[in-house]
C-alpha positions as CSV (number, residue, x, y, z in Angstrom):
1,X,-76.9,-45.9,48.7
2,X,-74.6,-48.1,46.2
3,X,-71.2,-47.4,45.5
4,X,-71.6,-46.0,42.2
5,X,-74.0,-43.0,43.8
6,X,-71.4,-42.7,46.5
7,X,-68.5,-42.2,44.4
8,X,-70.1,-39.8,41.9
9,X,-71.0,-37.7,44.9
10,X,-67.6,-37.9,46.5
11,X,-66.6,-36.1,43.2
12,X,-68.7,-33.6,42.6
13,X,-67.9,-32.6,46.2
14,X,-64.1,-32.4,45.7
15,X,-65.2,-30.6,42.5
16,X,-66.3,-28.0,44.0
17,X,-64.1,-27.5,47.3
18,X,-62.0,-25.4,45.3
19,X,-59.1,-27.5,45.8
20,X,-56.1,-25.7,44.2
21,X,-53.1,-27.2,42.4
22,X,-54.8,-30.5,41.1
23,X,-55.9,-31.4,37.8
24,X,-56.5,-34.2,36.0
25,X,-52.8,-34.9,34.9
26,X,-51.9,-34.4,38.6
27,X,-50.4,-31.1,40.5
28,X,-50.1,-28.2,39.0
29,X,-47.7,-25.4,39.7
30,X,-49.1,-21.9,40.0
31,X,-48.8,-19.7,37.0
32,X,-45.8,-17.4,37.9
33,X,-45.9,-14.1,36.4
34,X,-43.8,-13.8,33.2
35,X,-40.6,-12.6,33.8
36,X,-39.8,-8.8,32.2
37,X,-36.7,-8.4,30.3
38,X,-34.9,-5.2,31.7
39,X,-34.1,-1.9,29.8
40,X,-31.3,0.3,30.0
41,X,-32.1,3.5,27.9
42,X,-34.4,1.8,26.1
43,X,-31.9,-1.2,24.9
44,X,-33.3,-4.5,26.3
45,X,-30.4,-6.3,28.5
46,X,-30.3,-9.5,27.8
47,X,-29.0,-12.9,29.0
48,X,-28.7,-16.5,28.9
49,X,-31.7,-16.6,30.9
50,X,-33.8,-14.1,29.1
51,X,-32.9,-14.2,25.6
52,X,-35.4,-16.8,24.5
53,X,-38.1,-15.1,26.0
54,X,-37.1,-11.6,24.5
55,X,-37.2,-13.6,20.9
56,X,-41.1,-14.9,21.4
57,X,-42.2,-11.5,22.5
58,X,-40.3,-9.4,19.7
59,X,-40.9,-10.5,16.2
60,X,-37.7,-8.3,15.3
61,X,-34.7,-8.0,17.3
62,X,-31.4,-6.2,16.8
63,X,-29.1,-7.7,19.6
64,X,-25.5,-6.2,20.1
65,X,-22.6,-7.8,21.8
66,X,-20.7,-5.8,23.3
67,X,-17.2,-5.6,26.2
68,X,-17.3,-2.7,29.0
69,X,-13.7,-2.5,27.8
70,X,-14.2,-2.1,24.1
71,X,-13.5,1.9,23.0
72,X,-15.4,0.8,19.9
73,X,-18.6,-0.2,22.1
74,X,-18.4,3.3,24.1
75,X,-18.6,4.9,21.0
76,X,-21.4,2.8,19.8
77,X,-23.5,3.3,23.1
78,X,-24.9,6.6,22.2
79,X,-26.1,6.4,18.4
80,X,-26.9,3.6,19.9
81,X,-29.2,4.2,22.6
82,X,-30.7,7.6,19.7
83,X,-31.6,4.5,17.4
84,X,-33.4,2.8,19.9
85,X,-35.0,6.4,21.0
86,X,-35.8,7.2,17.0
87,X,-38.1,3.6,16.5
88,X,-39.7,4.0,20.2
89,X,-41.0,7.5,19.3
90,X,-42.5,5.9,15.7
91,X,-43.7,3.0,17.9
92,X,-42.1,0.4,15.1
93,X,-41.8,-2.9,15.9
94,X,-38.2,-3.3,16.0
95,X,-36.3,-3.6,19.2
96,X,-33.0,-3.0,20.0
97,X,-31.1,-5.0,22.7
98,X,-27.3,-5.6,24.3
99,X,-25.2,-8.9,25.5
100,X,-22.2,-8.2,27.9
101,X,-19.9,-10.8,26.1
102,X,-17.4,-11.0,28.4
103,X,-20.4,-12.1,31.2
104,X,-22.3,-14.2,28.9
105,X,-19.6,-16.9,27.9
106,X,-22.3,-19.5,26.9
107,X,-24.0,-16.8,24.2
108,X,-21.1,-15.6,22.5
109,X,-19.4,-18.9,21.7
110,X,-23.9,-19.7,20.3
111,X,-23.8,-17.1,17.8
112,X,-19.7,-17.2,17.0
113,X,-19.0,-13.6,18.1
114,X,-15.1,-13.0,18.0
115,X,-14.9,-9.6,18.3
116,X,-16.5,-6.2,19.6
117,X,-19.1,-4.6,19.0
118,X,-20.7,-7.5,16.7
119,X,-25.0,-7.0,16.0
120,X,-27.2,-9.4,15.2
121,X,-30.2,-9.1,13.5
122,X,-33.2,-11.5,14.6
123,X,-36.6,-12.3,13.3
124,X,-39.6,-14.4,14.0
125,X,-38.2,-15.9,17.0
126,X,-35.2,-17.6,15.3
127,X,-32.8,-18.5,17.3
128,X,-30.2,-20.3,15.0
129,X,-30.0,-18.2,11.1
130,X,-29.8,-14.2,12.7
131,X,-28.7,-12.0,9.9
132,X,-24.8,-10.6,10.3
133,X,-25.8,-6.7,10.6
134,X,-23.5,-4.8,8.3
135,X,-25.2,-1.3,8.3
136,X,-24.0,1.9,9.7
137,X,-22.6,2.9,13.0
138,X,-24.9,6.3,13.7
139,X,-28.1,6.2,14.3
140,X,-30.5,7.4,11.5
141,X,-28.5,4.5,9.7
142,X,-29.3,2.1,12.1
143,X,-32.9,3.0,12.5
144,X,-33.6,2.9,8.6
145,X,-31.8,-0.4,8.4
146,X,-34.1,-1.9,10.6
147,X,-37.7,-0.2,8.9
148,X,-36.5,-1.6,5.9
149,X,-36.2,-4.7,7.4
150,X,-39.6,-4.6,9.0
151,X,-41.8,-3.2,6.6
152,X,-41.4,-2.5,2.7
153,X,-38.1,-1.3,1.6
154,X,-40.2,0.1,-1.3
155,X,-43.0,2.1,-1.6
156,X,-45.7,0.7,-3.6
157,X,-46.9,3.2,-5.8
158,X,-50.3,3.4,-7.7
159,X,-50.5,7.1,-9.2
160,X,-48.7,10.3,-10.9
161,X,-49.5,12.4,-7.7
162,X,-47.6,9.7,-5.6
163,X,-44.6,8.8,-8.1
164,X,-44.1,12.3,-8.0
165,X,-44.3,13.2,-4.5
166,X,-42.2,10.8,-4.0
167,X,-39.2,11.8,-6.6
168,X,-39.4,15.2,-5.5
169,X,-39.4,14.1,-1.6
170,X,-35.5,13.4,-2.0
171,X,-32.4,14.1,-4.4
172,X,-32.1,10.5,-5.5
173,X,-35.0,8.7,-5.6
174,X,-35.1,4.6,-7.7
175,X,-38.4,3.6,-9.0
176,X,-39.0,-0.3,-10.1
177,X,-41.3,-0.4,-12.9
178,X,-42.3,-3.8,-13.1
179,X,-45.0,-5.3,-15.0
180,X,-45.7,-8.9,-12.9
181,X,-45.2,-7.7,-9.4
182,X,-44.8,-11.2,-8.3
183,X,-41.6,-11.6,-10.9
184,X,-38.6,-12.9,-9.1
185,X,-36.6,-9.9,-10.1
186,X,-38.7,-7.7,-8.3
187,X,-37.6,-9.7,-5.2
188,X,-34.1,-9.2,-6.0
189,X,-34.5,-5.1,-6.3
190,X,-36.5,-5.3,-2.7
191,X,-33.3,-7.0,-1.6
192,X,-31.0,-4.5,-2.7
193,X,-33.6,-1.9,-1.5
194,X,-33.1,-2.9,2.0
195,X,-29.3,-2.1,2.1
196,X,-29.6,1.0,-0.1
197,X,-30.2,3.4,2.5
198,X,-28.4,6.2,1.2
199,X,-31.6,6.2,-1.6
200,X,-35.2,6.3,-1.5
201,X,-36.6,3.3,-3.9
202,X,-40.4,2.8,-5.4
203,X,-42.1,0.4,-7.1
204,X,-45.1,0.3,-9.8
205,X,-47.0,-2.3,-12.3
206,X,-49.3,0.4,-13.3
207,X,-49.2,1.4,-16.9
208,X,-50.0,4.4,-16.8
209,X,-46.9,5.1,-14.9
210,X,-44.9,3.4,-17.6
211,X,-46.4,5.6,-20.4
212,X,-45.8,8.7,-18.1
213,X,-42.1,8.5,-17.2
214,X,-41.6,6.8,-21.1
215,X,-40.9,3.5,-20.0
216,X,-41.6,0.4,-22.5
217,X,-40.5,-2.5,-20.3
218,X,-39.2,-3.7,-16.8
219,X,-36.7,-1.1,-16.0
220,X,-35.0,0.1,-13.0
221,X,-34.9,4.6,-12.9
222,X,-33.1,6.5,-11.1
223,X,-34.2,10.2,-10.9
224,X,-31.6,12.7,-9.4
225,X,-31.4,16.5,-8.6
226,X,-28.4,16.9,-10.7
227,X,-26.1,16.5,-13.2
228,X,-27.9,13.9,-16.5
229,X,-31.4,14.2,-13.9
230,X,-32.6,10.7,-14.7
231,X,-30.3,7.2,-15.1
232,X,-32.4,4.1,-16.2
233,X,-31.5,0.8,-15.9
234,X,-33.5,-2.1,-18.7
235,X,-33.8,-5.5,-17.1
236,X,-32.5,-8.0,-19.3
237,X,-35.1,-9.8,-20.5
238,X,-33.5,-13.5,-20.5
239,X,-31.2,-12.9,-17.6
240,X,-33.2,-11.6,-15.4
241,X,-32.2,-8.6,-12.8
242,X,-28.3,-9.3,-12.2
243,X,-28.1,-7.9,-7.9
244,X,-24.7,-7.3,-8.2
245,X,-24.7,-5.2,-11.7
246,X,-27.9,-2.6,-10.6
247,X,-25.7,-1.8,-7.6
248,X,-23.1,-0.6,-8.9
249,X,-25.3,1.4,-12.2
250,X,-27.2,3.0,-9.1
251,X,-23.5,3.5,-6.9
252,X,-22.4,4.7,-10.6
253,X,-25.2,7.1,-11.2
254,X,-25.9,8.4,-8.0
255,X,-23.3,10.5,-7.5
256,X,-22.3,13.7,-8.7
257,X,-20.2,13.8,-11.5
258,X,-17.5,15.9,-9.5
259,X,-17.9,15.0,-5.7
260,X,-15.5,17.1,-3.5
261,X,-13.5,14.7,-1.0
262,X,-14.7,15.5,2.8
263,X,-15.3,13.4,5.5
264,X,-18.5,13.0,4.6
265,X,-18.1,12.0,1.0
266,X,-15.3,10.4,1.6
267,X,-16.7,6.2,2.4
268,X,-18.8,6.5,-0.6
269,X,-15.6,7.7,-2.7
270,X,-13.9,4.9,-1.7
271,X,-16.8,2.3,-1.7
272,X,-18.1,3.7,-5.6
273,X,-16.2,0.8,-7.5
274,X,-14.5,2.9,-9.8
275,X,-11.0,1.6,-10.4
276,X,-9.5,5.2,-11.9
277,X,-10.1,8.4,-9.8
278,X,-9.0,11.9,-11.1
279,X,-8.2,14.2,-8.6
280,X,-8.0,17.8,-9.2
281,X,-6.0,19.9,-6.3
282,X,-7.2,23.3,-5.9
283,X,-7.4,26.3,-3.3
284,X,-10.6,27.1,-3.0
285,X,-10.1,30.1,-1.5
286,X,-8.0,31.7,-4.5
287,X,-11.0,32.7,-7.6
288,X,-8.6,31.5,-10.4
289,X,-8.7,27.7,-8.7
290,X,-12.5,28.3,-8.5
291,X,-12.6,29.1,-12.5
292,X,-10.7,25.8,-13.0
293,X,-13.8,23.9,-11.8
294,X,-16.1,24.5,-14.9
295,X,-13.7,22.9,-17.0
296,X,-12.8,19.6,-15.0
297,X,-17.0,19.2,-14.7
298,X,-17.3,19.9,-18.5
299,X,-14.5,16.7,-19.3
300,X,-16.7,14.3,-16.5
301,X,-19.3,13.1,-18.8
302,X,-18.0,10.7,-21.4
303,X,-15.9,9.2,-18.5
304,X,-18.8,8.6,-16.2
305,X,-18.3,5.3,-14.7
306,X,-14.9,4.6,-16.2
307,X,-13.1,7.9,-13.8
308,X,-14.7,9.6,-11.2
309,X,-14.1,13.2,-10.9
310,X,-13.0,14.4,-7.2
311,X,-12.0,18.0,-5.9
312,X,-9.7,18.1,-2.9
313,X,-9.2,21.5,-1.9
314,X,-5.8,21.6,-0.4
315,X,-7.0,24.2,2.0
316,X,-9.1,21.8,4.1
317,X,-8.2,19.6,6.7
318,X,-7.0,17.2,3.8
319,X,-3.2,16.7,4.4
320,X,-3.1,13.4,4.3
321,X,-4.5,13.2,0.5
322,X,-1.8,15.9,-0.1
323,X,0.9,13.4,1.5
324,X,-0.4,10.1,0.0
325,X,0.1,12.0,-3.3
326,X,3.4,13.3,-2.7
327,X,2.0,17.2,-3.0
328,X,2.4,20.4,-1.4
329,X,-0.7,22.6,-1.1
330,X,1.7,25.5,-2.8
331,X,1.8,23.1,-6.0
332,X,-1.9,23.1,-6.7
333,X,-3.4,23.5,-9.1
334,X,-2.4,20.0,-9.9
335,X,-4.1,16.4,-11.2
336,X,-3.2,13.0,-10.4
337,X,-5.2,10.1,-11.1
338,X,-4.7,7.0,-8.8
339,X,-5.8,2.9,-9.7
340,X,-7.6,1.7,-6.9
341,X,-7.3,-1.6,-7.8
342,X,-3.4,-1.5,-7.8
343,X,-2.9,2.0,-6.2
344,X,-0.2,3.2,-9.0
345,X,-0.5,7.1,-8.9
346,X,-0.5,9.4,-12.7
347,X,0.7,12.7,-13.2
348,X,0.4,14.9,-16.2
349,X,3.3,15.1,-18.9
350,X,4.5,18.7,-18.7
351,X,2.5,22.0,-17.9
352,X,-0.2,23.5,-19.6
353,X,-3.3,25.3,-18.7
354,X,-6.3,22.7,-17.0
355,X,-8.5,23.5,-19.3
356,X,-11.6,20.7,-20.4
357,X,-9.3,19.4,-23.2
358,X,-6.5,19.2,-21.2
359,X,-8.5,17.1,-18.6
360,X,-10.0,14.6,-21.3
361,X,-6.7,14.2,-22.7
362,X,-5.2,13.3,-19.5
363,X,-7.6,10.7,-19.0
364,X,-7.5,8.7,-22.2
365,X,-3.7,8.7,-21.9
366,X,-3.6,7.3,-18.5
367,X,-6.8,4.6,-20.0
368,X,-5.0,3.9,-22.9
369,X,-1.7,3.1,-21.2
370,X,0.4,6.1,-22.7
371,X,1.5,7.4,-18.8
372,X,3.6,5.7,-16.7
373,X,3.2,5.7,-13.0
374,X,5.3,7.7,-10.4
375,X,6.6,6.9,-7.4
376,X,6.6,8.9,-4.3
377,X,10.2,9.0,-3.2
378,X,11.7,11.8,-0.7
379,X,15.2,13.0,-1.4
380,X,18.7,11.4,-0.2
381,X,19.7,13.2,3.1
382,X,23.8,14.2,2.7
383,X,24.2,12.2,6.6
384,X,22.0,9.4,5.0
385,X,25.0,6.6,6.0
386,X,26.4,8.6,8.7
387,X,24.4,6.7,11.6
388,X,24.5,3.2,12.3
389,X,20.9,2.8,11.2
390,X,21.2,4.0,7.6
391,X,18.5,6.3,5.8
392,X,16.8,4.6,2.6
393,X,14.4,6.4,0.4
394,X,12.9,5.5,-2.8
395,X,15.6,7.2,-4.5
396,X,18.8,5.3,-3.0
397,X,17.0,2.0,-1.8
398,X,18.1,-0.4,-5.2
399,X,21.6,0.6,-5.0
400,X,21.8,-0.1,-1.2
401,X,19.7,-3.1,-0.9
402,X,21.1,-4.8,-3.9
403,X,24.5,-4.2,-3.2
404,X,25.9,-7.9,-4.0
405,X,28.7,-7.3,-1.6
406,X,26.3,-6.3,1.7
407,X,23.9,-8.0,3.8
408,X,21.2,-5.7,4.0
409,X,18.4,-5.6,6.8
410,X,15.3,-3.2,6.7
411,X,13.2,-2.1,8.1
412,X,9.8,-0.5,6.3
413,X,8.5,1.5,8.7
414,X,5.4,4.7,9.2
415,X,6.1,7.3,11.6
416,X,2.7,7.2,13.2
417,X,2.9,3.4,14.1
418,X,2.7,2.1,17.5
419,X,4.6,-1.4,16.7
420,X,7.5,1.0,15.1
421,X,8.0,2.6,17.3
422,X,7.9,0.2,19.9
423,X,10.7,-1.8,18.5
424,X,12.9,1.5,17.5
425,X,15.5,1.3,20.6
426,X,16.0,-2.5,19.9
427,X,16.6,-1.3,16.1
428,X,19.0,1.2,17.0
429,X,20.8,-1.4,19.3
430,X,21.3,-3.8,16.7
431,X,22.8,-1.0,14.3
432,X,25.0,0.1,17.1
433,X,26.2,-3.7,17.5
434,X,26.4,-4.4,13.5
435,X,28.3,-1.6,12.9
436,X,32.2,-2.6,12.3
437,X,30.7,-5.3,10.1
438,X,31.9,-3.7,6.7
439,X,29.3,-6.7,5.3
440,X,26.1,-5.9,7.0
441,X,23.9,-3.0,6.8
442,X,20.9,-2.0,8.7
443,X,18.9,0.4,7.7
444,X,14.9,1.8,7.8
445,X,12.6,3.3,5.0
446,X,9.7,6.0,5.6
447,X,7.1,3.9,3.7
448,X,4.8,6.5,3.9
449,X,6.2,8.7,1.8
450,X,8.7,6.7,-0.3
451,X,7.0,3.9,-2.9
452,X,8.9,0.9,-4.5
453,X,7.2,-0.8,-7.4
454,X,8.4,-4.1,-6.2
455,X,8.1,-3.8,-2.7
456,X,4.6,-2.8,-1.5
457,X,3.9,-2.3,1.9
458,X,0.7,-2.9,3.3
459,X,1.8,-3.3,7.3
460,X,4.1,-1.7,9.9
461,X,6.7,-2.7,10.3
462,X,7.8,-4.4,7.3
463,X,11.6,-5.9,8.1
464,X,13.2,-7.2,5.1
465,X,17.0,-8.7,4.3
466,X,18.5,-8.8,1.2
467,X,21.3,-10.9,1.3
468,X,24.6,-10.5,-0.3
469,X,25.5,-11.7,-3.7
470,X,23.7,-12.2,-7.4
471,X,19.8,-13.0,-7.9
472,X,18.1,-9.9,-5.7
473,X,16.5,-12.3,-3.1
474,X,14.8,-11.0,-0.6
475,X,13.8,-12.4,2.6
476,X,11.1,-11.6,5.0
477,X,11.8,-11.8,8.6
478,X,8.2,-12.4,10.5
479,X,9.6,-13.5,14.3
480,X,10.1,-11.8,17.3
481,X,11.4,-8.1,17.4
482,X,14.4,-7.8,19.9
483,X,18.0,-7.4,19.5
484,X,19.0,-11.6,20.6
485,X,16.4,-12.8,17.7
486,X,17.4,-10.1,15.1
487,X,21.5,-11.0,15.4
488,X,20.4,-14.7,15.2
489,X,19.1,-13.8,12.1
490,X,21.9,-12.3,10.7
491,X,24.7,-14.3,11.9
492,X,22.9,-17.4,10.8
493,X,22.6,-15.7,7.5
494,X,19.1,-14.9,7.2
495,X,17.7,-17.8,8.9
496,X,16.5,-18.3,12.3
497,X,17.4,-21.2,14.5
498,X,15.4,-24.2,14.4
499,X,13.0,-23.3,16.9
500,X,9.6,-21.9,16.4
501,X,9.6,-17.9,15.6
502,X,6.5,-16.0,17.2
503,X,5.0,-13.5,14.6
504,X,4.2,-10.1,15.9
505,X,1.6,-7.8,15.2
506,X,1.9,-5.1,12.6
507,X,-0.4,-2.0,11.6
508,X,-2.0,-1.4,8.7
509,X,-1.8,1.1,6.0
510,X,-3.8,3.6,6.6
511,X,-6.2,6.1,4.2
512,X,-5.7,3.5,1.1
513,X,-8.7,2.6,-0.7
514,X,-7.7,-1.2,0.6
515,X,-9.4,-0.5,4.2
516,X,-11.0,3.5,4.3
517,X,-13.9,2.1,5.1
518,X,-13.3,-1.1,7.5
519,X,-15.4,-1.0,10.1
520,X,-13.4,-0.5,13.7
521,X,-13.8,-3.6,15.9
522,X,-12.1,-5.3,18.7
523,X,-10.9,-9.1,19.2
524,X,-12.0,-10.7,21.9
């Protein structure tokens, strides 16, 4: 037998031994079983380890990073763990998952997470663009974000019997009608779609949809339970659809024209985009506040997008509105109409009945720039300089703090803040030690309930010094808060010594249109 016989039948032989582990580019390992990614209440836990095999075997992936520490994560974990629950039972193919930040070092410096909770929205398997989740907190809200995200954030409708199931299915429903469906405008109404979750949105190119609701071109419609019943919205035929200017017509037009302030009402209040809000103070328990609503409702209309109408009914668990606007609940009825842009508050010019006149009147007045705003100002105590930390209000603050002859050091403080009242006794010692200096003054203002046009406070504390002589300047002190560094400060005239001052924390303002709705979140 010749060597070429020999060797082919050495290798069929070894062909079929059923030698394991070799191949024709060498050993091979043997396949391992693919590890599973574990679940906690139906939340994926993931890992450095694990995370890139959680994003190849779910095309859609909600991830959040989270601290065992964070209060804000612990009341996350629940609505949570119900969103997660809510898709499972619908079988969709969004997941949700969870990072331990503090254990996973290496992952939260990857995706830049600085604080907790922080969610991440992934897709496809990408690993390097996940979208910054921005939804809500409970879990409906979290589950819808996420279906609109994985299937159409619009349904496609083709008939009368579906347009109109669908507009009677909810109290606002938005319906694109659109006559190229491949337009890039009807792109940028699926985007807004997605984030919309508050309304249910459709979309048509069918014209016999167009001749039934009485529409001649692309146009955006919003149909409604209330109030007008129907809000449309043209798209401009050179510009295209402007994002930006159909949210706020549907923000605009979705909501009632009175809305009563609650806690449930209360984000989209703030978040409408209004800049003039009309609130009308009334006990709704007492039937001749009740008659008063007719009228305020009548004088909405004309102002619909220029003033929204609110009703805070002072018998509620609303006492902070009452406080914000300087009221008692014993002086409703009573309107005010704040900015929100530059949070300057109106009142009415003398009394009068609040009739629908009265109400119109009020609000081309404050439009038109016939009313001047008030400040909120409590009234001088009699033992207001009695104590060695004198007692400012809005009332006695210019005389005192621009008293050429006096140094003046305040502080602007709220009675509910932490870093107030943490630095109180240290305030109350540098009085104490100040106080045979016929030139110095230190003193403290309630910023919560006394306003100064020039001074707005928007943290707690707020420590300014006015120093003696002409020209009203005004100096902010930022460095630390204890007696040494405060009478450095003073005895070298309002400046600090030439090293480095440490800035401390301060608190913001609370229940101002500024930060209602700022999602709660904790630095890492």
């Amino acid at each position: 037998m010749d060597g070429q016989l020999l060797l082919a039948l050495l290798l069929l032989l070894l062909g079929a031994s059923g030698l394991r582990g070799q191949g024709p580019g060498g050993p091979e390992e043997e396949p391992l079983e693919e590890e599973k990614v574990p679940e906690e209440d139906g939340i994926l836990v993931l890992n450095q380890r694990n995370l890139g095999l959680a994003l190849r075997a779910h095309r859609t992936l909600l991830v959040q990073f989270y601290a065992p520490w964070c209060g804000h994560c612990k009341a996350l974990a629940p609505e949570y763990s119900k969103a997660a629950a809510l898709l499972a039972a619908e079988s969709a193919e969004a997941r949700l998952a969870k990072v331990d930040g503090p254990a996973e070092a290496e992952l939260t410096k990857e995706f830049a997470v600085t604080e907790y909770p922080t969610l991440k929205f992934f897709r496809d398997g990408n690993r390097t663009h996940p979208e910054e989740y921005t939804g809500p907190k409970e879990a409906d809200g979290m589950a819808e974000w996420l279906r609109r995200r994985v299937g159409p954030s619009a349904m496609r409708l083709a008939d009368a019997e579906g347009a109109q199931a669908l507009i009677d299915s909810r109290d606002v429903v938005v319906i694109g009608f659109f006559r190229d469906r491949q337009d890039e405008d009807v792109a940028t109404f699926l985007a807004l779609a997605q984030d919309a979750l508050d309304m249910t949105f459709g979309l048509t190119d069918q014209p016999k949809l167009f001749e039934k609701f009485g529409v001649a071109k692309d146009t955006i419609v919003l149909f409604k339970k209330f109030d007008e019943g129907r809000a449309d919205f043209p798209v401009d035929e050179e510009l295209g659809l402007d994002q930006g200017d159909l949210s706020r017509f549907l923000l605009t037009h979705s909501m009632h024209l009175v809305t009563e302030f609650n806690s449930q009402t209360s984000p989209k209040i703030f978040a409408a985009r209004i800049l003039n809000h009309l609130l009308l103070f009334v006990n709704q328990t007492l039937a001749e506040h009740r008659e008063l609503l007719e009228g305020f409702g009548e004088a909405a209309p004309p102002f619909r997008g220029q003033v929204l109408f609110v009703v805070v009914d002072v018998g509620a668990s609303n006492a902070h509105v009452l406080q914000y606007f300087g009221l008692k609940a014993e002086e409703a009825p009573a309107l005010r109409i704040i900015n929100m842009e530059t949070t300057k508050k109106y009142a009415p010019v003398g009394g009068g009945p609040l009739t629908a006149a009265a109400v119109a009147t009020f609000c081309h007045a404050v439009l038109s720039g016939q009313v001047k705003p008030y400040l909120l100002s409590q009234d001088v105590p009699p033992d207001w300089d009695r104590r060695p930390v004198k007692t400012l209000v809005g009332k006695n603050f210019e005389q005192v703090a621009f008293d050429e002859t006096k140094n003046v050091f305040v502080k602007f403080y709220a009675p509910w803040c932490t870093h107030c009242k943490a630095m109180a006794a240290a305030w109350e010692a540098l009085a104490e030690k100040y106080k045979d200096h016929e030139d110095i003054v230190i003193a403290e203002l309630d910023a919560t309930a006394n306003e100064l046009e020039a001074f707005p406070v928007h943290g707690f504390p707020t420590l300014k010094y006015f120093p003696a002589g002409p020209g009203r300047k005004v100096i902010e002190y930022k460095s630390t808060r204890d007696v040494e560094t405060f009478s450095k400060f003073l005895d070298n005239g309002g400046e600090l010594p030439a090293e480095e001052p440490t800035e401390e924390p301060t608190a913001p303002f609370p229940d101002t249109p500024a930060n209602a709705s700022a999602e709660p979140k904790e630095e890492l």
